[in-house]
N, C-alpha and C positions, 0 to 999 in steps of 0.2 A: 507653435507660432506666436508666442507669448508677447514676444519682442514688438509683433505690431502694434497691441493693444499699449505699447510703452509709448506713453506722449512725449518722450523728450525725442524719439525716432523720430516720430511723426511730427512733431516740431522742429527737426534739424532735416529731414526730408522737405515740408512745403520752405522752410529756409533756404534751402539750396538751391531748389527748382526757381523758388520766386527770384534769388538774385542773377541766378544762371539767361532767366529770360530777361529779367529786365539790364541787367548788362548787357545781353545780345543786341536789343534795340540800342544800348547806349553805345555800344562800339558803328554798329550800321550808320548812325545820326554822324559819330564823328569821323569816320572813314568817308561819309559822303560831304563834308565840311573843310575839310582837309583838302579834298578833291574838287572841291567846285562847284557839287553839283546835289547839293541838299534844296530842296526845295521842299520846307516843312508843308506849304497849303499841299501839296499831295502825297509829300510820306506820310501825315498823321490820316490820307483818310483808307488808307490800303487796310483789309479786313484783316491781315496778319498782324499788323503795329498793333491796331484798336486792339483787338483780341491779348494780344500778350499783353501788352498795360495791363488791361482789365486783370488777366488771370495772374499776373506776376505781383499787383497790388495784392488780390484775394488771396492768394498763398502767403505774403508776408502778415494779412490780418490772421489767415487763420491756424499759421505758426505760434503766433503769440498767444492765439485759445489753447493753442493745446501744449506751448509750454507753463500755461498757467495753470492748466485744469480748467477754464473755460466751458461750458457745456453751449455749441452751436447751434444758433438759433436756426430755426425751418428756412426762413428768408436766406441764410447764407447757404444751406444745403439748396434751396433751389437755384440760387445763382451760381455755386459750381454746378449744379449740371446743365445748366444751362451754357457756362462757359466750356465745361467739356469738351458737350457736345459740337459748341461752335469751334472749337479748338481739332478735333479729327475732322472737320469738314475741310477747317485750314490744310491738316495734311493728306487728304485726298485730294483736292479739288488740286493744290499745289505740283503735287508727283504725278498724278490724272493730268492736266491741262497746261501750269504752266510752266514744266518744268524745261532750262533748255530752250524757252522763248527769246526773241534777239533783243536787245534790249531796246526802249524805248530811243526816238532820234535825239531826244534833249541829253541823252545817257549814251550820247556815240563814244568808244574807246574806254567807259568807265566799266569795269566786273567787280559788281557786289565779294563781300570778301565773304567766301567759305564757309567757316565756322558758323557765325552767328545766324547764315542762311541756313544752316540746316538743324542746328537747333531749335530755331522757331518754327522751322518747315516740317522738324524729321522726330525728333527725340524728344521735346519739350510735349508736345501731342500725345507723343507715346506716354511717357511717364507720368502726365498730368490724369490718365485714363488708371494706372497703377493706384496713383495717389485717389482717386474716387471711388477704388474699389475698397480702398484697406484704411481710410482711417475717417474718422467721425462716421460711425454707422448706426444712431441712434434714432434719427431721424429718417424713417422710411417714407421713401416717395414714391406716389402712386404713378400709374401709368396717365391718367387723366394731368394728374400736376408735371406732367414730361409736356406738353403743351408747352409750359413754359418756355422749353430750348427754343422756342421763337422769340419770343422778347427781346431780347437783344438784336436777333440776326434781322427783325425787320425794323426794329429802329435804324439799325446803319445803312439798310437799305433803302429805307425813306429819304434819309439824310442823302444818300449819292447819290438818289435817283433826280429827287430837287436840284441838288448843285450840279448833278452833269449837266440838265436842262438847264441853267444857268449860264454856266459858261465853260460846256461843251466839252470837259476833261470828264475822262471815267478811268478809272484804275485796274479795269479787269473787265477785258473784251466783250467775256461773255453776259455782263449786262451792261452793252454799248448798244441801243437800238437803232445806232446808225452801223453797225457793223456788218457784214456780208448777210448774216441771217436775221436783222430788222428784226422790229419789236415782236416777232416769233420767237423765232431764235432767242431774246433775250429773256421770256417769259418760260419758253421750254425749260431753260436752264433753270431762272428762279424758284419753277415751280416743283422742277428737279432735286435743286440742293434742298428747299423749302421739306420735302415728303423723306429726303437722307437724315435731314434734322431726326424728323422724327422717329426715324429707324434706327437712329444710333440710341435717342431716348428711350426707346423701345425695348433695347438690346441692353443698356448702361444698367438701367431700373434694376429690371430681378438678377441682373450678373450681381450687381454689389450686393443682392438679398443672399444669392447662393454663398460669397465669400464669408459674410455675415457671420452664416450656420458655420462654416467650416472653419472659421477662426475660434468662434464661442466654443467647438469642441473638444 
């Protein structure tokens, strides 16, 4: 498996992935523009947008370390796992709850298009999890530094939970505490995906230790 250790793979891998997501957002942005019905104050606050920006950014920086020879600093290996992890949450929580929901009444007669839905939802997830097993494995992170995989997910959580109490829009039911199951229900949930974070970090950690050993062999 030599070929992994080849940075120009591993640099035309995060290349790919990163233009493939951040195209996906840009085709959604303009399929909803085209149609009438983009309304940025709440497509930029859905945890799927944020999340790909984020990870679609970080794959194009850290394409360029590794077609340079670059050596990645701790700080970016904890924010791909962090982004990872918030990235398979994307596709459970997605194909788990919302998949198949009707759409919003501001969004009457519009269907999101296909593709870019399920890349962001399905595939970009998957292979973003590939890509943290197999390349930049020099920097081993501890279990205790998997904490991290919150940082992010409770900043944007902070963020919507102000703005919904502001003016009343939420982008995803299950933290709506005006929703059938009130601020139970929406705390069950938080405190639900919050304890999966850490399951996935839990799981992410020594998986990429195991691939480690098996590629150095």
């Amino acid at each position: 498996m030599k070929f992994v250790s080849n940075r120009y793979f591993a640099g035309s891998y995060r290349l790919l992935l990163g233009l493939a997501i951040l195209g996906s957002v840009v085709w959604q942005v303009t399929d909803r523009v085209i149609h009438n019905v983009f309304r940025p104050q709440e497509y930029f606050t859905f945890f799927t947008v944020d999340t790909s920006i984020l990870v679609g950014v970080v794959l194009l920086v850290t394409a360029y370390f590794s077609f340079t020879g670059r050596p990645e600093s701790r700080t970016i290996t904890l924010i791909r796992m962090s982004l990872v992890c918030s990235y398979v949450v994307v596709g459970v929580v997605y194909n788990a709850l919302l998949r198949g929901l009707p759409a919003s009444a501001a969004d009457a007669g519009y269907v999101w298009p296909t593709t870019p839905n399920e890349v962001l939802h399905v595939w970009a997830p998957a292979l973003l999890v590939v890509e943290w097993l197999l390349f930049e494995r020099q920097n081993a992170v501890s279990f205790k530094a998997g904490l991290w995989a919150w940082a992010y997910p409770f900043a944007w959580l902070g963020f919507t939970l102000v703005r919904g109490v502001i003016d009343g829009w939420w982008p995803y039911f299950f933290i709506n505490p005006n929703d059938k199951g009130g601020v139970t229900g929406m705390l069950t949930y938080i405190f639900g995906i919050m304890a999966f974070l850490y399951v996935i970090a839990a799981v992410l950690i020594p998986a990429q230790r195991l691939t480690r050993r098996i590629i150095e062999k």
